[in-house]
PDB file as gemmi writes it, atoms N, CA and C in Angstrom:
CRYST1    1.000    1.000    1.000  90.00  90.00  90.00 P 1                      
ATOM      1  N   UNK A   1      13.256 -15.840  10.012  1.00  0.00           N  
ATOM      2  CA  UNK A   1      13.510 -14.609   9.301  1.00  0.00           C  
ATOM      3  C   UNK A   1      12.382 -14.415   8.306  1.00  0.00           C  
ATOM      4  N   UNK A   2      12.061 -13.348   8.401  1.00  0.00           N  
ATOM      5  CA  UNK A   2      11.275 -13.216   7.407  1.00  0.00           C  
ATOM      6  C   UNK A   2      11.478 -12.034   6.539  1.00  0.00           C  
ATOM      7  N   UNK A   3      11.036 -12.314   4.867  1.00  0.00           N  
ATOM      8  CA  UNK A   3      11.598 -11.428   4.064  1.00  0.00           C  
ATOM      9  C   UNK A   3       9.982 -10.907   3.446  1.00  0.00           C  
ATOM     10  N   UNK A   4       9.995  -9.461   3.268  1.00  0.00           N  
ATOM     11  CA  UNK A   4       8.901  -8.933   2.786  1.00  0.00           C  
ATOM     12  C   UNK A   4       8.930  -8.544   1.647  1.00  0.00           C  
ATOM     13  N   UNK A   5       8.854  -8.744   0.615  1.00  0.00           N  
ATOM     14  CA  UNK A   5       8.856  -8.418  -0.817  1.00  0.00           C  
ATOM     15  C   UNK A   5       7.815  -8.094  -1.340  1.00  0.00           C  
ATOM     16  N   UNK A   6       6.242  -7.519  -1.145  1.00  0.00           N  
ATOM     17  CA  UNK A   6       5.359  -7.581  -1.219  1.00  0.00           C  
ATOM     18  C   UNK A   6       4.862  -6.490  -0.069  1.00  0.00           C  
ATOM     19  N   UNK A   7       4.415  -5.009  -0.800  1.00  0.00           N  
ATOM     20  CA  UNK A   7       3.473  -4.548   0.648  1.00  0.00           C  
ATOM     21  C   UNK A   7       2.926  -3.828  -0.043  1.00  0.00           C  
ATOM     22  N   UNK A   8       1.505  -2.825   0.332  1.00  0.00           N  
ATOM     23  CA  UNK A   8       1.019  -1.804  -0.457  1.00  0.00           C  
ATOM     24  C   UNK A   8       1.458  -0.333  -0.168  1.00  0.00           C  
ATOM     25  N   UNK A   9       0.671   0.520  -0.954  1.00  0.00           N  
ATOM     26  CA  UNK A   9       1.223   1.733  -1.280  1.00  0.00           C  
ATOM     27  C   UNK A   9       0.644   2.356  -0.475  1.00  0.00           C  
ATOM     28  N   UNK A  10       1.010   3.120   0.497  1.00  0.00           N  
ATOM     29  CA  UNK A  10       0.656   3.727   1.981  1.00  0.00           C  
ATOM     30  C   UNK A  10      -0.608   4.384   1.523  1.00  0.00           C  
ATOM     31  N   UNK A  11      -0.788   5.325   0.184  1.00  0.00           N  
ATOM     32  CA  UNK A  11      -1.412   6.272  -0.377  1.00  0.00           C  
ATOM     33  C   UNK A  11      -2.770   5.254  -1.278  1.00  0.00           C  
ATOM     34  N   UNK A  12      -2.264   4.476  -1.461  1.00  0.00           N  
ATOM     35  CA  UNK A  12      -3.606   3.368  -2.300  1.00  0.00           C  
ATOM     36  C   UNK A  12      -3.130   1.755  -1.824  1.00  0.00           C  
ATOM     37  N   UNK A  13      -4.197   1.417  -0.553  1.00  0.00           N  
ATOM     38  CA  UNK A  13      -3.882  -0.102  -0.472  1.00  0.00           C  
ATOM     39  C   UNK A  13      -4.303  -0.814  -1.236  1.00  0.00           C  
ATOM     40  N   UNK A  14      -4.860  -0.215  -2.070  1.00  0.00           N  
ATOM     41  CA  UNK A  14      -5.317  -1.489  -3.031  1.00  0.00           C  
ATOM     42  C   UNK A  14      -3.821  -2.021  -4.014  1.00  0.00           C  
ATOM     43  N   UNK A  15      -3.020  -0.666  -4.471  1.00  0.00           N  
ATOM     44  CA  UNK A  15      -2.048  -1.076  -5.313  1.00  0.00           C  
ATOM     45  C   UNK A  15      -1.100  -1.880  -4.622  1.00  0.00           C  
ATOM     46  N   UNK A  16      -0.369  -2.556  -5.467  1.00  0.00           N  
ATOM     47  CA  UNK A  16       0.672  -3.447  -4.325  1.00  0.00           C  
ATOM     48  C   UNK A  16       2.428  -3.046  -4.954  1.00  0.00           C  
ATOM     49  N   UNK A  17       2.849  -2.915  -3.791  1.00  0.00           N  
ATOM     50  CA  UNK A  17       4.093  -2.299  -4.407  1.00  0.00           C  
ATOM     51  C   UNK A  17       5.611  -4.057  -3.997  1.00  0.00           C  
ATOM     52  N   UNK A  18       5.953  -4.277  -5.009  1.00  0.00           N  
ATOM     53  CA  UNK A  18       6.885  -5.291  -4.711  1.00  0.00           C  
ATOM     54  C   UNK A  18       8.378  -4.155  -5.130  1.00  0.00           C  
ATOM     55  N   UNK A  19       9.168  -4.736  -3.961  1.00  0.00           N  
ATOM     56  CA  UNK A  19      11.014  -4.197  -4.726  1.00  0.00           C  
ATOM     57  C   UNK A  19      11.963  -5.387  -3.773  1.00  0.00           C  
ATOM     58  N   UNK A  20      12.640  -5.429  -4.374  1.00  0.00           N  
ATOM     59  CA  UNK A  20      14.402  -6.355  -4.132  1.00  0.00           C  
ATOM     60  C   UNK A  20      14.788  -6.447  -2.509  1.00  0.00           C  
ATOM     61  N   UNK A  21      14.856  -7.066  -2.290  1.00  0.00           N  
ATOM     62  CA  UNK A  21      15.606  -7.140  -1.094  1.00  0.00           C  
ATOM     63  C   UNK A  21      17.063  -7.655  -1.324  1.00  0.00           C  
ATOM     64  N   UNK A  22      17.863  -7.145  -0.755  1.00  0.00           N  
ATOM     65  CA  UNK A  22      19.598  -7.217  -1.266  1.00  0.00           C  
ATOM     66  C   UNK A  22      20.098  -7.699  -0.345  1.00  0.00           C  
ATOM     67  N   UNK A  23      20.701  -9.240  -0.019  1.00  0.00           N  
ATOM     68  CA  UNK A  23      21.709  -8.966   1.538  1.00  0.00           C  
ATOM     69  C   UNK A  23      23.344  -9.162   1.008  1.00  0.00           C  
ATOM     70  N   UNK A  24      23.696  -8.752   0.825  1.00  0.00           N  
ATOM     71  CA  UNK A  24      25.095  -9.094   0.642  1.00  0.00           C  
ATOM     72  C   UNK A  24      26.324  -9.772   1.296  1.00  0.00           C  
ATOM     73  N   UNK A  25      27.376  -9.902   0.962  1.00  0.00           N  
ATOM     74  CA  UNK A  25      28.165 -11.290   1.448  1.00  0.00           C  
ATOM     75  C   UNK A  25      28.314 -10.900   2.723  1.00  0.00           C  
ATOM     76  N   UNK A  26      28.865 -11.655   3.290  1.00  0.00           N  
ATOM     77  CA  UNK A  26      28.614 -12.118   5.058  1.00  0.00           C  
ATOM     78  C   UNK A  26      28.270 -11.423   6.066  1.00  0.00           C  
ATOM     79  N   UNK A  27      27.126 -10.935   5.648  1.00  0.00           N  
ATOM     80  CA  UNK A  27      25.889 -10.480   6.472  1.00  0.00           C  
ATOM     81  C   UNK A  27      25.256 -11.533   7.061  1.00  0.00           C  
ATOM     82  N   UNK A  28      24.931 -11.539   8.674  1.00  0.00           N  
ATOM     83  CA  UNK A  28      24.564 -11.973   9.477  1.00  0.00           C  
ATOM     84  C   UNK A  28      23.146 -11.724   9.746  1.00  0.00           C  
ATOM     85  N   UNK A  29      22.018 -12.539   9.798  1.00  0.00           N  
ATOM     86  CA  UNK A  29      20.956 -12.122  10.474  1.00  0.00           C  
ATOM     87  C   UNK A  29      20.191 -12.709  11.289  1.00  0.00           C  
ATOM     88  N   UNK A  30      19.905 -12.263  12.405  1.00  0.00           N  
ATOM     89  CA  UNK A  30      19.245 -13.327  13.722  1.00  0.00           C  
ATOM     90  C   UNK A  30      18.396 -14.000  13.319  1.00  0.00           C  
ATOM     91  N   UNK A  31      17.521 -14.861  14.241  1.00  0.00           N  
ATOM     92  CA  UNK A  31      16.439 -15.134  14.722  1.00  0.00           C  
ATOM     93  C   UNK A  31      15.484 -14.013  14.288  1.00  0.00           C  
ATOM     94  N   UNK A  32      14.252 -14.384  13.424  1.00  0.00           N  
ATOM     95  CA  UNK A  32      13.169 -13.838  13.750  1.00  0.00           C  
ATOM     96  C   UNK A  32      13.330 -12.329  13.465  1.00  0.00           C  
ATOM     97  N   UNK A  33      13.793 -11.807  12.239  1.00  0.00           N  
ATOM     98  CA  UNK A  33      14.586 -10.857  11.565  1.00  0.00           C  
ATOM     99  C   UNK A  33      13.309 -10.625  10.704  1.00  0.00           C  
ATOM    100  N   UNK A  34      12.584  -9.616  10.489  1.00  0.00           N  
ATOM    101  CA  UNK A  34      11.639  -9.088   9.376  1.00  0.00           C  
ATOM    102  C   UNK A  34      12.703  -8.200   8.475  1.00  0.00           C  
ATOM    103  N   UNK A  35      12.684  -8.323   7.035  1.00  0.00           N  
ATOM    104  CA  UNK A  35      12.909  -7.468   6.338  1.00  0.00           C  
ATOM    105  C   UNK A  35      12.259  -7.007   5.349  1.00  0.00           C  
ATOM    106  N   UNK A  36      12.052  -5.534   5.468  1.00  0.00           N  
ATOM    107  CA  UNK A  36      11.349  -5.031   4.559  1.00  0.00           C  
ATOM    108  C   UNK A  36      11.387  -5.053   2.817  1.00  0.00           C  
ATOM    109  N   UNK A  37      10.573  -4.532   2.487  1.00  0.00           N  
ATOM    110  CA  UNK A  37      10.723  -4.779   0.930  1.00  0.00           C  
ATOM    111  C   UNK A  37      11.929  -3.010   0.078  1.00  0.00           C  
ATOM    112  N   UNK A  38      12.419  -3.816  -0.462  1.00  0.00           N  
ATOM    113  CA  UNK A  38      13.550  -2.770  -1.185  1.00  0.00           C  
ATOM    114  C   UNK A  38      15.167  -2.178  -0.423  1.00  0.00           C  
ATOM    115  N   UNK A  39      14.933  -3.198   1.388  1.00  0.00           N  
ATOM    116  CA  UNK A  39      16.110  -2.823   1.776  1.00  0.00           C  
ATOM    117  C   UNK A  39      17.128  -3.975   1.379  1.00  0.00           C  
ATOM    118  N   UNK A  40      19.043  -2.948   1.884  1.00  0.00           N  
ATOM    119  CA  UNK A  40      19.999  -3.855   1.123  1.00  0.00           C  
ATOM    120  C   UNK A  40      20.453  -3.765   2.995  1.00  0.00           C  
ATOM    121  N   UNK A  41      20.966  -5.058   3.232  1.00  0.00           N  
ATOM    122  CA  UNK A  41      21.634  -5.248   4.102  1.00  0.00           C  
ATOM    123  C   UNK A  41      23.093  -5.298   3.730  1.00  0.00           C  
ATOM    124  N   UNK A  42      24.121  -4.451   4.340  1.00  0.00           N  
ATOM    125  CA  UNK A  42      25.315  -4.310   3.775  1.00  0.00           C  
ATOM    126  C   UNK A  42      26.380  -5.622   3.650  1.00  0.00           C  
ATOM    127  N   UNK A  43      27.304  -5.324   3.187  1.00  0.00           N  
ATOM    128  CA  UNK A  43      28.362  -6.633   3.502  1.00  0.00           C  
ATOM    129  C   UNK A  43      29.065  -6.791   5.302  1.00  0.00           C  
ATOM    130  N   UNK A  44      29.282  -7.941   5.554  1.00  0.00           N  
ATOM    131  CA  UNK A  44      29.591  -8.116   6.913  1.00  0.00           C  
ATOM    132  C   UNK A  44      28.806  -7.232   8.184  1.00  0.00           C  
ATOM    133  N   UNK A  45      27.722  -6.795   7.385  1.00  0.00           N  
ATOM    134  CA  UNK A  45      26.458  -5.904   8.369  1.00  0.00           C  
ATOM    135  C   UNK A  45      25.887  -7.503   9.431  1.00  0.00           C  
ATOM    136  N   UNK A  46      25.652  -6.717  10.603  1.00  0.00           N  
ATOM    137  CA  UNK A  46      24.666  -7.701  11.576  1.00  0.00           C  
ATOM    138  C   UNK A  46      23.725  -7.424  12.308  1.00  0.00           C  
ATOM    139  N   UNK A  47      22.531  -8.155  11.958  1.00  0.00           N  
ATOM    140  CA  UNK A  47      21.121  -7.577  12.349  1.00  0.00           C  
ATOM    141  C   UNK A  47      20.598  -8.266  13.634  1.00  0.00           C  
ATOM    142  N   UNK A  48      20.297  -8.180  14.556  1.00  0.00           N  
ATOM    143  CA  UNK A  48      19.906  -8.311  15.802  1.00  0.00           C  
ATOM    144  C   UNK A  48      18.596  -9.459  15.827  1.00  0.00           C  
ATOM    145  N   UNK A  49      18.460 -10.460  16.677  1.00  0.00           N  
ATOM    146  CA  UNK A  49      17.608 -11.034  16.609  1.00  0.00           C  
ATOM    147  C   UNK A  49      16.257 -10.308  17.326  1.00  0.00           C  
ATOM    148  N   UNK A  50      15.259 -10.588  16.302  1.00  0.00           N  
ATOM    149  CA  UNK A  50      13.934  -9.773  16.459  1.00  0.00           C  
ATOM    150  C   UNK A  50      13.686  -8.636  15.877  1.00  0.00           C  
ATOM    151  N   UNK A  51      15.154  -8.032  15.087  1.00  0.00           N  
ATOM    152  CA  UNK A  51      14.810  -6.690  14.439  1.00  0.00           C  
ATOM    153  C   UNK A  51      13.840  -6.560  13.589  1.00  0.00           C  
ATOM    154  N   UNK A  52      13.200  -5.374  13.165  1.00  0.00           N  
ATOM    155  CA  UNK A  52      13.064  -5.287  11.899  1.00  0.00           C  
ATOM    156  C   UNK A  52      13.156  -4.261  11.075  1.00  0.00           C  
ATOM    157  N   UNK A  53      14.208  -4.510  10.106  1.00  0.00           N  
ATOM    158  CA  UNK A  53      14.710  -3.785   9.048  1.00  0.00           C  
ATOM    159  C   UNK A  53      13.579  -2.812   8.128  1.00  0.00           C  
ATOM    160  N   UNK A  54      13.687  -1.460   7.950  1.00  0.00           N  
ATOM    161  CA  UNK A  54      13.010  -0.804   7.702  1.00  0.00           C  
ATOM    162  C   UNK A  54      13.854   0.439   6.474  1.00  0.00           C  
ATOM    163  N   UNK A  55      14.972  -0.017   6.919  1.00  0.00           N  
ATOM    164  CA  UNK A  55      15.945   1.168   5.864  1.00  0.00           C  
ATOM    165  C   UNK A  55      16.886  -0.140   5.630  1.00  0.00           C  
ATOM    166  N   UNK A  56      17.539   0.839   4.474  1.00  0.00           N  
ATOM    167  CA  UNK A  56      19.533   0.046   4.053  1.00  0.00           C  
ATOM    168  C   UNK A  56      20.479   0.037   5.723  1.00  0.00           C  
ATOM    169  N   UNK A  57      20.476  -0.918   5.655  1.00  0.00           N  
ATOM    170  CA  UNK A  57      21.926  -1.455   6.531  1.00  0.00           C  
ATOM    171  C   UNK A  57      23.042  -1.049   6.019  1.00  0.00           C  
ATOM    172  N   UNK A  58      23.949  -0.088   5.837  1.00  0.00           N  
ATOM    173  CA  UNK A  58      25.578  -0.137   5.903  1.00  0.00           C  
ATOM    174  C   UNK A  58      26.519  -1.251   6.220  1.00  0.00           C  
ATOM    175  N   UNK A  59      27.461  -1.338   5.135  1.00  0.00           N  
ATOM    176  CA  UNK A  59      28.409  -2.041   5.282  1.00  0.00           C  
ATOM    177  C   UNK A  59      29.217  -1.943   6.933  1.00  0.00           C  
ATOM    178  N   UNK A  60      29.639  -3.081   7.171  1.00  0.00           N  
ATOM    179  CA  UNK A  60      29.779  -2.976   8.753  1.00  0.00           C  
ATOM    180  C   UNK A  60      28.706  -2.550   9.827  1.00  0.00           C  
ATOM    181  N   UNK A  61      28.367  -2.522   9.449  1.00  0.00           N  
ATOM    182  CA  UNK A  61      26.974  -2.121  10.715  1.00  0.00           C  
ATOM    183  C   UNK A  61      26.286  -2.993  11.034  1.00  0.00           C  
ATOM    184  N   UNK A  62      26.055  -2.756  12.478  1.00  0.00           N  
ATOM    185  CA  UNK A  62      25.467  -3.560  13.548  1.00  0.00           C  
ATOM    186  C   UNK A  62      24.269  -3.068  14.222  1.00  0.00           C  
ATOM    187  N   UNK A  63      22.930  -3.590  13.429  1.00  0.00           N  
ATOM    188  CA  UNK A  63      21.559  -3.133  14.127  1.00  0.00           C  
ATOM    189  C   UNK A  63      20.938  -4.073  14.715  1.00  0.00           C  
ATOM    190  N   UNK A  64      19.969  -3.011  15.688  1.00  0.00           N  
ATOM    191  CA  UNK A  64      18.966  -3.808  16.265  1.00  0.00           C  
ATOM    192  C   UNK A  64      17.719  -3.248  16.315  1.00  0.00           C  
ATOM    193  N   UNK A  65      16.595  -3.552  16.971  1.00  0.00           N  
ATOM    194  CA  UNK A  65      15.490  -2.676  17.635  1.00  0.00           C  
ATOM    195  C   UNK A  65      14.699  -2.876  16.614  1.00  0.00           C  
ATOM    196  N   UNK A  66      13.529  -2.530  16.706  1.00  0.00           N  
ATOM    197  CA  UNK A  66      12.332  -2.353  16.199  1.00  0.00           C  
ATOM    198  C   UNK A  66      12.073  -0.772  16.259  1.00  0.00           C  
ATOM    199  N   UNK A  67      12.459  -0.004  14.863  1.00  0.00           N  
ATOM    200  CA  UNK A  67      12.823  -0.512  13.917  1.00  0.00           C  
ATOM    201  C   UNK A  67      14.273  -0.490  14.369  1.00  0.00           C  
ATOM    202  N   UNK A  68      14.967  -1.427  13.553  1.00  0.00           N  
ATOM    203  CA  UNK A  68      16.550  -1.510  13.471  1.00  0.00           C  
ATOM    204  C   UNK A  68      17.438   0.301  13.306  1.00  0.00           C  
ATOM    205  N   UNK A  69      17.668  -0.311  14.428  1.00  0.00           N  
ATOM    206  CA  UNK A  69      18.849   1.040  14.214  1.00  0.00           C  
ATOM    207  C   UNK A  69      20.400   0.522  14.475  1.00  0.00           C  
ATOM    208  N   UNK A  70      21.557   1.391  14.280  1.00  0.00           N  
ATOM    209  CA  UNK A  70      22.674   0.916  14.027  1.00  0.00           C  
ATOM    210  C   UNK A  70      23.428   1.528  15.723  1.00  0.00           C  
ATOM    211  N   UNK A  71      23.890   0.740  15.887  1.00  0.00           N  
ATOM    212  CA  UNK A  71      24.357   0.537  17.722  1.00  0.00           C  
ATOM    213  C   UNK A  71      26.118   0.679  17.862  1.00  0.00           C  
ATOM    214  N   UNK A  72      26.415  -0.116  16.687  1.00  0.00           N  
ATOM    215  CA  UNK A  72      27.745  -0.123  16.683  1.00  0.00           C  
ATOM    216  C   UNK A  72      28.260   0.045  15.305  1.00  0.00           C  
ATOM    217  N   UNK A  73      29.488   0.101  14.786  1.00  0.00           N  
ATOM    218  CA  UNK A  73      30.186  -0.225  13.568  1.00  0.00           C  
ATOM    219  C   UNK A  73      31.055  -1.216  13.962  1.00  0.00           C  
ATOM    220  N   UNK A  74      31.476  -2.141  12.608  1.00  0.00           N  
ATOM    221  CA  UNK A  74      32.960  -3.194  12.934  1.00  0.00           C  
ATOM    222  C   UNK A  74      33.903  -2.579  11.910  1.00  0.00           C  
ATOM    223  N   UNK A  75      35.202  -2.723  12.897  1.00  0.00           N  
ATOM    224  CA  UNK A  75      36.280  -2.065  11.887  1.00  0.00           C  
ATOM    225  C   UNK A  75      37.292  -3.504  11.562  1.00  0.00           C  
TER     226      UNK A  75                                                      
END                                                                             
């Protein structure tokens, strides 16, 4: 898994922009999971092995793909 906390500013690479990455309680995440810098993975959210996270995950939600998109909900 890898967590990105660290990237630059689309508009000036020189500046470097750091923000939070959030996962919250029993959130699941595969194998080989990139997450971007400033997203929250929701509670009991599950991320697909190989995704990579590019937005907020929703609570209950189930992504995958490159970028992660949401496939299913759990009720």
């Amino acid at each position: 898994m890898g967590l990105f906390t660290v990237n630059h500013e689309p508009k000036n690479i020189r500046t470097i922009m750091t923000k939070e990455i959030r996962i919250k309680k029993n959130a699941w995440i595969g194998a080989r999971v990139s997450i971007l810098p400033g997203v929250t993975i929701g509670e009991n959210a599950i991320v697909g092995t190989g995704s990579v996270v590019t937005k907020d995950v929703p609570d209950n939600a189930v992504v995958v793909g490159v970028p992660a998109k949401i496939v299913k909900m759990i009720e």
